[in-house]
C-alpha positions in Angstrom: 17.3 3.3 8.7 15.4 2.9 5.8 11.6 1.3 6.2 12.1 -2.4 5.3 11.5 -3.2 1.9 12.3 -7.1 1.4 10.3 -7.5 -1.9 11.5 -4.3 -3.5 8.3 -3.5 -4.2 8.5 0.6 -2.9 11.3 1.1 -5.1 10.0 -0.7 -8.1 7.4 1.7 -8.1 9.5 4.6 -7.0 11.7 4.0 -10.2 14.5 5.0 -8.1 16.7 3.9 -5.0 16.2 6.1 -1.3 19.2 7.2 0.0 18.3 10.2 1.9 16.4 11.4 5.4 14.2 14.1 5.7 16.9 16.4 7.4 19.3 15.8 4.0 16.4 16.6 1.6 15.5 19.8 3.4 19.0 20.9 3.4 19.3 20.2 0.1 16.6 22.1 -1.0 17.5 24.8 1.8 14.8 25.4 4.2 14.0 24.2 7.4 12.6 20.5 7.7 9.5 22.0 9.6 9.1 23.6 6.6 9.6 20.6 4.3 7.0 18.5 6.3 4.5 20.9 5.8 4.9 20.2 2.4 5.0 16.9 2.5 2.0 16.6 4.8 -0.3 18.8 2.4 0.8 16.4 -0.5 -0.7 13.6 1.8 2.7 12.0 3.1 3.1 11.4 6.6 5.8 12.1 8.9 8.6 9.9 9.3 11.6 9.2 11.8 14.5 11.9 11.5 17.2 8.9 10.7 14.8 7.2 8.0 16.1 6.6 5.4 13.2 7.4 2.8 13.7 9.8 0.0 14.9 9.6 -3.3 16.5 12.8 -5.9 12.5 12.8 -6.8 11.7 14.1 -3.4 14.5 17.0 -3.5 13.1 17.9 -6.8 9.6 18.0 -5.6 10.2 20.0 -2.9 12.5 22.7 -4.9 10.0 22.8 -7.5 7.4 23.9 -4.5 9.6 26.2 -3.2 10.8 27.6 -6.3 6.8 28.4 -6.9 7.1 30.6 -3.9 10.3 32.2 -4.5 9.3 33.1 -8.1 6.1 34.9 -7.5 3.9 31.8 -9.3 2.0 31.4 -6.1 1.9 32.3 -2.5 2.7 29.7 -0.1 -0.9 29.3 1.5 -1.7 28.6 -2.0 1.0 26.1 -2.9 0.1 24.3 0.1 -3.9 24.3 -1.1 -2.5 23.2 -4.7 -0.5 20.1 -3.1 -3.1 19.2 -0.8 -5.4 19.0 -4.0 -2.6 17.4 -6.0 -2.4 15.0 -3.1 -6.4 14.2 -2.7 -6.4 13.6 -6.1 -3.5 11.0 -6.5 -3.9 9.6 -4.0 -7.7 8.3 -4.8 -5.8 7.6 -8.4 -3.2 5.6 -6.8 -5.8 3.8 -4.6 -8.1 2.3 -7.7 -4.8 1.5 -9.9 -3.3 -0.5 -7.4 -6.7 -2.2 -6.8 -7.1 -3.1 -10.1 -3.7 -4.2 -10.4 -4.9 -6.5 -7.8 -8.3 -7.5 -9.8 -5.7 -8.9 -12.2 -3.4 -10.6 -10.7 -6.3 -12.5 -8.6 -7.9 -13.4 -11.9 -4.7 -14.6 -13.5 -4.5 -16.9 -10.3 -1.2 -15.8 -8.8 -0.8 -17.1 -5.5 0.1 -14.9 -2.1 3.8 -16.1 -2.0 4.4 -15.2 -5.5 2.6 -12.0 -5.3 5.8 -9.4 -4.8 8.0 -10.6 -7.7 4.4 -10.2 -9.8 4.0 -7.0 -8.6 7.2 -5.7 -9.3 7.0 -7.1 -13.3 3.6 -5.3 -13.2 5.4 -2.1 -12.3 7.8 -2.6 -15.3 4.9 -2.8 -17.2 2.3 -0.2 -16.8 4.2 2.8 -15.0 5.6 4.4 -18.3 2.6 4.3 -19.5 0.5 4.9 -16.3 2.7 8.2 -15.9 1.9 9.3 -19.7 -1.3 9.0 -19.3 -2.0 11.0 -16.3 0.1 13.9 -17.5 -2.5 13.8 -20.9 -5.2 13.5 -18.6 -4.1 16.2 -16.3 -3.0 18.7 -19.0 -6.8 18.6 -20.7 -8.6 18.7 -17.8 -6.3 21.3 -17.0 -7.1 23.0 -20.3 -11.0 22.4 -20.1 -11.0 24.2 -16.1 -8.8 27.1 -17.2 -11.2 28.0 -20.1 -14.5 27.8 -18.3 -12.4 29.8 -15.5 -11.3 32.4 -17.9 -14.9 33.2 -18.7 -15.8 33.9 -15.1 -16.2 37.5 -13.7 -16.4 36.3 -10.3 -15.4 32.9 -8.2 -19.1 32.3 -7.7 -21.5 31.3 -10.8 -24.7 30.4 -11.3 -24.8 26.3 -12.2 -26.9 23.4 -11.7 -26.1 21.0 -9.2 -27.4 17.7 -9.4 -27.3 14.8 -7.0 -28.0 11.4 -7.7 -28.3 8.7 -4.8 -29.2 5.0 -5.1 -31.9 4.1 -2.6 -31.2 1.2 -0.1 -27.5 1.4 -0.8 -27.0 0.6 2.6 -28.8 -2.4 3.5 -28.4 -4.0 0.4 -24.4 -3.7 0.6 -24.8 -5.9 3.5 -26.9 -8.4 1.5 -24.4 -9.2 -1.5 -20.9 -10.6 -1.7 -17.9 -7.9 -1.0 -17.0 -8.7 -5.1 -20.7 -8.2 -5.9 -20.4 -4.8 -4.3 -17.8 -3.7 -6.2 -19.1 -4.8 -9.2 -21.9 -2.6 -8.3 -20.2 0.2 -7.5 -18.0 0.0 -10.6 -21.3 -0.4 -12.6 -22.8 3.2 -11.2 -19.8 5.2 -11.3 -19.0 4.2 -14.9 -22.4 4.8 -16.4 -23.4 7.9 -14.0 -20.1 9.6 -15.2 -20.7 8.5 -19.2 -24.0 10.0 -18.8 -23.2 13.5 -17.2 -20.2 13.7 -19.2 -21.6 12.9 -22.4 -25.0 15.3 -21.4 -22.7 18.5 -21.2 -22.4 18.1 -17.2 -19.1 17.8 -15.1 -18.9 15.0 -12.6 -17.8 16.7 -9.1 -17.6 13.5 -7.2 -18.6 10.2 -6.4 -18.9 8.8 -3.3 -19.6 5.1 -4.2 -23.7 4.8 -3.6 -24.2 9.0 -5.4 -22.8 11.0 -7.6 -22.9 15.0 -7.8 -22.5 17.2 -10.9 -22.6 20.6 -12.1 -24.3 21.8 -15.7 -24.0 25.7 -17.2 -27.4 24.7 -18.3 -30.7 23.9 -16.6 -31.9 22.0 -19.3 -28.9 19.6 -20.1 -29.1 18.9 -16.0 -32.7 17.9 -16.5 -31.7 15.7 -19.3 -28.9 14.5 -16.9 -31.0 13.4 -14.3 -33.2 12.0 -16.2 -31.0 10.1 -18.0 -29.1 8.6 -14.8 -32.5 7.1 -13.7 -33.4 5.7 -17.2 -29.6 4.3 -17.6 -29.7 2.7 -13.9 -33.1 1.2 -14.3 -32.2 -1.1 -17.2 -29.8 -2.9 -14.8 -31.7 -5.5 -12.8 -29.0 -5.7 -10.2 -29.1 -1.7 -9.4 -30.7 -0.4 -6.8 -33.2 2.5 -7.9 -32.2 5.7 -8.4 -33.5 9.8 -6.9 -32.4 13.2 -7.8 -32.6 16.2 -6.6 -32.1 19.4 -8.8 -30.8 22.7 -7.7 -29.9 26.1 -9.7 -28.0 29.3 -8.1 -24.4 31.2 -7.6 -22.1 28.1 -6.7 -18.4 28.7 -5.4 -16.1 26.1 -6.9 -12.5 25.3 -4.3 -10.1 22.9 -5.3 -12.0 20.7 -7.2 -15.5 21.1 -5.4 -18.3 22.8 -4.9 -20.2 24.8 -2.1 -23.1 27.0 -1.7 -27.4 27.0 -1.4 -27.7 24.9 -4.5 -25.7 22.0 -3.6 -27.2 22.0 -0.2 -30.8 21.6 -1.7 -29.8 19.2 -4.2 -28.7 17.0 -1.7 -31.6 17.8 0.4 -34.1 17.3 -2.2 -32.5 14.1 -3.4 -33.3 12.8 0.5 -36.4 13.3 0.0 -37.4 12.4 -3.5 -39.1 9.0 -4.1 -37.4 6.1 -6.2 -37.1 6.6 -9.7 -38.2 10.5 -9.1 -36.5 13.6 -9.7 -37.5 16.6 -7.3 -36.2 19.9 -8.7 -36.2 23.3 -6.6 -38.4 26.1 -7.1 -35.7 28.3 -8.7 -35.0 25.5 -11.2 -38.6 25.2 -11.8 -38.8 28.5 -13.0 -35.7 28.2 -15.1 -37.5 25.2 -17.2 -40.9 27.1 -17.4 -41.9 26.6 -21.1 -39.3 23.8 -21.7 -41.5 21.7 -23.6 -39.2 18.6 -23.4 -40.0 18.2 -19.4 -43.3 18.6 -17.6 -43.0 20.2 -13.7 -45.4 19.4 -11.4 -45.2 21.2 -7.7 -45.7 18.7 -4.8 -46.9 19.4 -1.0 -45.0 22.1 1.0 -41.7 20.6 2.4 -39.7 21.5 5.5 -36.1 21.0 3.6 -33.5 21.1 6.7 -31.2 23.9 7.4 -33.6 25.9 4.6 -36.9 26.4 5.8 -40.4 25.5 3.7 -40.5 25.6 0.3 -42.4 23.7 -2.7 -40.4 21.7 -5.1 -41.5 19.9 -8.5 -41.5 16.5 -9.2 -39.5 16.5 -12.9 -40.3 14.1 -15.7 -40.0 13.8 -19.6 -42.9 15.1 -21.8 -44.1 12.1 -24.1 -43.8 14.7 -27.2 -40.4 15.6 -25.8 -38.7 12.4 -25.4 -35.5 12.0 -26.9 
């Protein structure tokens, strides 16, 4: 049986009726249905009941097009399976904030509860045509951008930047303001952090609500980055105050993120850096030396967790250098 649906609302958004189980889309597409739930549970879809009736023509195509990846010598299928679980992480966040701001509006417009399914399902009309248009331009130049800068590469590794920004008391301040005030917060911080990186030469990794992390090619842009994010934040009364931490070396990006030394002693650093203070690394210290735009200064000897003692700058902007 198919999973109740009384307001129409999966199928609105699904554009298309279900009419098959799981068993009937993996024949279809010829393979096993082990095998077909291990694709569907990288792309973030759970299990479901052998006679439910779930699936639409989409889902056979989706899961030919995966297979056919295999079978044509595109991709392995350990990596087709890393690419849909990255496809999956990724829509599934996108997914999350549409429908929430679909929400936002129907609140504001004033649309009570028991109406709320027959205004959801004209909202679909609406916006998916263009919701779908927009993601595959989005998509296809990000795309575009991360193949280029890949192409470039000689190794998976490269030496970046990594910045980490966190607003202090984050915590016990989200306990003191209203759930709307929160998000209004929250909204505030990822929208201007990510204007600021983005628009400083830097590339937003994440953001997880209260910090944000980013990569730069350059030492100097990140430095202008950080700086920036603190300068931006401050001018907001209702923001909590802002730290960095500043780290340079060989970074490994994977599916979207990013690992190594640096990002650990960004984040590091940025736990231990005062309000409204950037703390850079000794490595990125040296890479600023004779930067006249920013002025270094080294503090006491710190015990940074999981990598020993070392001395890191405090980083600010040079009066003569100020932009």
């Amino acid at each position: 049986m198919a999973r109740e649906d009384p307001d129409g609302l999966t199928e609105a958004f699904l554009r298309e009726p279900r009419r098959y189980t799981s068993h009937q889309v993996a024949d279809m597409a010829g393979v096993p249905v082990y095998r077909a739930r291990r694709f569907w549970r990288a792309l973030g879809f759970a299990n479901v009941a052998d006679d439910a009736v779930e699936f639409t023509d989409s889902d056979v195509e989706a899961l030919r097009t995966l297979l056919g990846m295999v079978s044509d010598g595109v991709y392995d299928e350990e990596h087709v399976l890393l690419m849909a679980r990255s496809l999956g992480r990724a829509t599934a966040r996108l997914a999350e904030s549409q429908a929430e701001l679909g929400a936002d509006a129907l609140d504001q417009a004033g649309v009570p509860l028991s109406e709320r399914p027959r205004a959801w399902r004209r909202r679909a009309d609406r916006v998916m045509p263009d919701l779908a248009r927009l993601l595959v331009y989005a998509w296809r130049r990000q795309l575009a951008a991360s193949a280029h800068r890949l192409a470039e590469q000689e190794t998976s590794a490269v030496r970046l930047t990594v910045g980490f920004a966190d607003l202090v008391g984050f915590t016990r301040l989200s306990r003191q303001i209203t759930e709307t005030e929160l998000a209004g917060l929250v909204d505030r911080f990822e929208g201007r952090s990510a204007d600021v990186v983005t628009s400083g030469g830097g590339r937003i990794v994440k953001t997880l609500g209260d910090s944000v992390l980013f990569v730069s090619g350059k030492a100097h842009e990140a430095a202008e980055i950080g700086l920036r994010l603190i300068e931006t934040h401050a001018k907001d009364k209702g923001m909590p105050q802002l730290r960095v931490g500043l780290a340079v070396g060989p970074v490994l990006g994977r599916m979207g993120d990013v690992f190594g030394t640096p990002v650990n002693l960004a984040s590091r650093l940025t736990a231990l850096a005062y309000p409204d203070t950037i703390l850079a690394g000794p490595e990125m210290a040296e890479e600023l030396e004779g930067d006249r735009a920013f002025e270094l200064r080294p503090v006491s000897r710190l015990s940074v967790r999981g990598l020993g003692e070392l001395v890191p700058f405090t980083l600010s902007r040079q009066m003569d250098g100020a932009t």
